[in-house]
C-alpha positions in Angstrom: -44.8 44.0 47.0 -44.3 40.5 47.7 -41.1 39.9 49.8 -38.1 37.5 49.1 -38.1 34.9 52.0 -35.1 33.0 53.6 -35.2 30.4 56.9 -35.7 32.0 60.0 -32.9 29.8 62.0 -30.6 27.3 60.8 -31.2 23.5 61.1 -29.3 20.3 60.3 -30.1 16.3 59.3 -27.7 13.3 58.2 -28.6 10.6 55.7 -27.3 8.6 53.3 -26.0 9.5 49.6 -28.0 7.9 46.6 -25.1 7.0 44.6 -21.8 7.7 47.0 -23.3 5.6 49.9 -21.9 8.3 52.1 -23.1 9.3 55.1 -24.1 12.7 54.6 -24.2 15.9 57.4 -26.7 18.5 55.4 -26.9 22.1 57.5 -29.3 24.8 56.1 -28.7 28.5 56.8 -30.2 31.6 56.5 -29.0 34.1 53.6 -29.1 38.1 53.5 -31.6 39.2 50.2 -30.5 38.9 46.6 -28.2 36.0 47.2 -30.1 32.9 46.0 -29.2 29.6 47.0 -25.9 28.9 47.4 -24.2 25.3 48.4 -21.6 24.7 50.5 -18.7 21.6 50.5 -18.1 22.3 54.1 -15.6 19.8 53.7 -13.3 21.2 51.1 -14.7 25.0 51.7 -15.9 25.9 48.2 -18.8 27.8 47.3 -20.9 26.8 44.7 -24.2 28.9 43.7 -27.0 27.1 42.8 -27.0 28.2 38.4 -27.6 26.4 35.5 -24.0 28.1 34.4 -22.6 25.6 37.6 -24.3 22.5 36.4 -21.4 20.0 35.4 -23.3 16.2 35.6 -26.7 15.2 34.6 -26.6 11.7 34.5 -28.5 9.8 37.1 -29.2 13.3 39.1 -28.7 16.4 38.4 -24.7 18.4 39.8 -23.3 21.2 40.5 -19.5 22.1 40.6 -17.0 24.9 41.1 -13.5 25.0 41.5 -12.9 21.3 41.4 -15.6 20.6 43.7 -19.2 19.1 43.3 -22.1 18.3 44.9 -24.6 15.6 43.4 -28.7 15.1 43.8 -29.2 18.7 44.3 -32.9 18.4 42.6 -35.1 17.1 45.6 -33.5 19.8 47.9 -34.2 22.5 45.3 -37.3 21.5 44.7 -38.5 22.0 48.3 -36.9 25.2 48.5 -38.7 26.5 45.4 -41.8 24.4 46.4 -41.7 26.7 49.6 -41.0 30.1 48.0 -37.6 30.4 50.0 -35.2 32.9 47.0 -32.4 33.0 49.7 -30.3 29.9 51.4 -27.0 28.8 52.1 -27.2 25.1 52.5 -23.5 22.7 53.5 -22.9 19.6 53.2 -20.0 17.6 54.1 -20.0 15.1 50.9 -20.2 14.5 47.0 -23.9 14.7 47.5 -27.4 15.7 49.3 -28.7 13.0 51.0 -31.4 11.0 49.5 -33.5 11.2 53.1 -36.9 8.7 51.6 -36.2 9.8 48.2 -38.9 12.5 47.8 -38.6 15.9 48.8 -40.9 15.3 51.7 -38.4 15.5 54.3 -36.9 18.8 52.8 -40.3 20.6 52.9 -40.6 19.4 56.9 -36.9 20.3 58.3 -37.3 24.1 56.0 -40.8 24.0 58.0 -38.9 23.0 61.3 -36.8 26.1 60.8 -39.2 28.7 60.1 -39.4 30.9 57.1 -38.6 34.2 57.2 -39.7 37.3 55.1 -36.8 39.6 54.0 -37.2 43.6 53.3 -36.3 43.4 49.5 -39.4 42.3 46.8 -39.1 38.7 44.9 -38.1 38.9 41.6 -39.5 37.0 38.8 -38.7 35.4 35.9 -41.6 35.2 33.3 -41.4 33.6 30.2 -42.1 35.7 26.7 -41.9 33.6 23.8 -41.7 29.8 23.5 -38.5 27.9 24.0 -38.1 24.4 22.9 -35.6 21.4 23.2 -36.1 18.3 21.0 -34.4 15.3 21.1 -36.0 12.5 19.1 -39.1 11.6 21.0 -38.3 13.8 24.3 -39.3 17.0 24.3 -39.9 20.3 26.8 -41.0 23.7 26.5 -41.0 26.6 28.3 -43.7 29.5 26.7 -45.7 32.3 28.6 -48.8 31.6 31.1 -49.9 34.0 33.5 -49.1 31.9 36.4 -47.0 28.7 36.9 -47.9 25.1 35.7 -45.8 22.3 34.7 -47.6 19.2 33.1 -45.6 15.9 31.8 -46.3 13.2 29.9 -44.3 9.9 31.2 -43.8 6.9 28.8 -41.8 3.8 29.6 -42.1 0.2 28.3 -43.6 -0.9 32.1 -47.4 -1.6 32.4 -47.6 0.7 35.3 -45.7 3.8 33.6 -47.1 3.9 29.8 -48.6 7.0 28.8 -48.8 8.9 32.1 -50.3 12.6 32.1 -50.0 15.0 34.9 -50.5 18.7 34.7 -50.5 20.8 37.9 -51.3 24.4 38.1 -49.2 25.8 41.1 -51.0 28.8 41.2 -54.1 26.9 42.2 -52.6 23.3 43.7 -50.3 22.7 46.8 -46.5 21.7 46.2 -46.4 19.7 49.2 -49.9 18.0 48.6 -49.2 17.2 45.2 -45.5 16.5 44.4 -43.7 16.5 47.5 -44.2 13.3 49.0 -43.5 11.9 45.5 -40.1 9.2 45.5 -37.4 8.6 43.2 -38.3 5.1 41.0 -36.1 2.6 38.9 -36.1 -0.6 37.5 -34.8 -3.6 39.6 -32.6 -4.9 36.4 -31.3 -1.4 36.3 -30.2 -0.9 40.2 -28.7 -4.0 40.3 -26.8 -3.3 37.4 -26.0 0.3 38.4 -24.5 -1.0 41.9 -22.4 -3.7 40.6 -20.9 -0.6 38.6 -20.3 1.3 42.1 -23.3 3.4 41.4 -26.5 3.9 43.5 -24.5 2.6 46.4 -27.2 3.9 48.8 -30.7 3.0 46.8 -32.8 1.1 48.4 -36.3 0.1 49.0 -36.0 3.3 52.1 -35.6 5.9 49.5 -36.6 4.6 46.2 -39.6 2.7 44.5 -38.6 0.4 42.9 -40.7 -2.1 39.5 -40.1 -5.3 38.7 -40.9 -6.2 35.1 -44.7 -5.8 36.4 -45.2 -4.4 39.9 -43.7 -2.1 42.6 -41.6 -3.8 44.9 -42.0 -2.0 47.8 -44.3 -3.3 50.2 -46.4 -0.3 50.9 -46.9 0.6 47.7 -47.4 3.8 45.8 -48.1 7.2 47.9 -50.0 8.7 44.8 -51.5 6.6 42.0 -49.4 8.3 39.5 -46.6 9.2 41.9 -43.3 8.2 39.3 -44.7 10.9 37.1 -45.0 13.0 39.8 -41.9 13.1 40.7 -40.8 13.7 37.2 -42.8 17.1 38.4 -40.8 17.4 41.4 -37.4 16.7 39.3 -38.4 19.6 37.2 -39.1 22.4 39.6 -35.9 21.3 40.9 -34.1 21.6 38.2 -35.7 25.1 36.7 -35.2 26.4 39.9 -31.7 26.5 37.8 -32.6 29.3 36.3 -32.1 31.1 39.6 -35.1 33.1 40.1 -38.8 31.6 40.8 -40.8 31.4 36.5 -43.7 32.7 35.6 -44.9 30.4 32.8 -45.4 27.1 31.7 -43.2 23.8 31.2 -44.2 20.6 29.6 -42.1 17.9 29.0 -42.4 14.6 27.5 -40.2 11.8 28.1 -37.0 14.2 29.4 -34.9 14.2 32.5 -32.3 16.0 34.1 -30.0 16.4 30.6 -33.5 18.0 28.7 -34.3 20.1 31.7 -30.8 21.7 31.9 -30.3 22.3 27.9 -33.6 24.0 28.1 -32.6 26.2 31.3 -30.0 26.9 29.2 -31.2 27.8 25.7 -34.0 30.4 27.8 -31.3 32.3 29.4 -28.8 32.1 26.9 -32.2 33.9 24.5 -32.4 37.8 26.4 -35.9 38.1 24.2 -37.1 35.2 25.6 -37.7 36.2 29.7 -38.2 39.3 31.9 -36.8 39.8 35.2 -39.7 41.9 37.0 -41.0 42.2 41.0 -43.8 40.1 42.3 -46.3 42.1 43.0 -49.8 41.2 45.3 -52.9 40.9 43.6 -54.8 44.5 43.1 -58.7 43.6 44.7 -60.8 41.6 42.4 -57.9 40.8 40.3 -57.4 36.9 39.3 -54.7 35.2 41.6 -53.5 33.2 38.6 -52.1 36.7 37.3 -49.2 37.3 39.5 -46.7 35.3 41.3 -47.6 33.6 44.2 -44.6 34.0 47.6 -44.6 30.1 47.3 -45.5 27.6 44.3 -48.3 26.4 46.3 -49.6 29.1 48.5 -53.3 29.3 47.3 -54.4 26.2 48.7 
């Protein structure tokens, strides 16, 4: 049996909200078994479990809401927490949104590192994929459909000489999340975010948490982490945003051209589909058996 996991102590940062501006106080908790990931609006005490069935926004970032309240920019947070195998968390924040922190999920995977992880006495469950399921939308398209382990490839495309026909596929039973993906920053366009924030939105991008292109080059002076790191964070989005689904997939996504919108029609249409998945226990690898073959505790354990 592999075990569930949750944080072994609580631990709190502050930062700045992407689009509010806000100052942001972001507190993550331990959470007993079978609970998932849960958010918190400390500041108006509403619960809000992190499900595709709670996702009310997905322009700009993806959002949850509940009872009048919501919490924006979920994605990056999500992502580490599924990059790290945690199934269990209860996380508050104070605000409309998760802070940005440098715009990757970078600084998530270090303060869940900071606060230990924690293995819990009932098995992970598992979500595997059994038939193909498919969202089209002129030329964006993603997919779901079986693989024995998990892997998520997408093909980026924009009118920018730096982001034209951009391919990454990573196998997570065999890469590392926080090599690969984590350290991978929100992008835009500089026509785009100066448009956005004379509209009162993206209040709180800047060249700290975003990269940012002009109509040939990256702005910011230190340049790219990765050489294909906007496409790589398309990656990141995703696992964010599948983590939706509310349990850890086995199977395989590609996606071309899609964001936040695709992703959650696509989380949708698999669970909405009862032929299409499998709840079943992750189980540990009998000797001699292929690692690729059963679920790993975290998306990037092998390596």
């Amino acid at each position: 049996m592999i075990p569930q996991r949750t944080l072994e102590h609580s631990i709190k940062c502050s930062g700045i909200g992407l689009h509010s501006g806000k100052k942001i106080q972001l507190h993550l908790h331990p959470a007993d078994s079978n609970s998932g990931i849960t958010f918190i609006r400390s500041d108006l005490g509403v619960r809000i479990p992190a499900r595709a069935a709670n996702v009310c926004d997905t322009r700009l970032c993806t959002t949850i809401g509940k009872d009048g309240a919501s919490i924006s920019t979920v994605e990056h947070l999500l992502s580490a927490l599924a990059g790290l195998g945690i199934d269990n968390a209860d996380i508050e924040v104070d605000g409309p949104e998760v802070p940005v922190m440098d715009g990757s999920a970078a600084p998530f995977v270090f303060l869940i590192q900071c606060a230990g992880i924690r293995t819990q006495d009932q098995p992970k469950k598992m979500l595997r994929i059994l038939k193909r399921v498919e969202i089209n939308d002129g030329d964006k398209r993603c997919a779901l459909y079986p693989s024995s382990g998990f892997r998520v490839s997408y093909l980026l495309d924009y009118d920018h000489p730096l982001l034209r026909r951009r391919y990454v596929s990573i196998d997570f039973s065999r890469q590392a999340y926080t090599r690969e993906v984590s350290r991978a920053r929100t992008f835009g366009f500089l026509h785009e975010i100066e448009q956005l924030q004379k509209a009162g939105l993206a209040l709180g991008g800047s060249l700290d948490n975003a990269i940012v292109l002009d109509k040939y080059r990256v702005v910011n002076e230190g340049g790219l982490r990765y050489e294909d790191e906007c496409v790589r964070h398309k990656i990141l989005d995703t696992l964010g945003d599948l983590s939706l689904a509310g349990l850890p997939i086995i199977g395989a996504f590609e996606g071309e051209r899609t964001g936040h919108y695709s992703n959650h029609q696509l989380v949708s249409a698999l669970l909405a589909d009862e032929s299409a998945w499998v709840i079943e226990d992750a189980v540990t690898p009998a000797k001699g058996q292929a690692e690729t073959t059963n679920a790993p505790q975290s998306v990037g354990q092998l390596v």
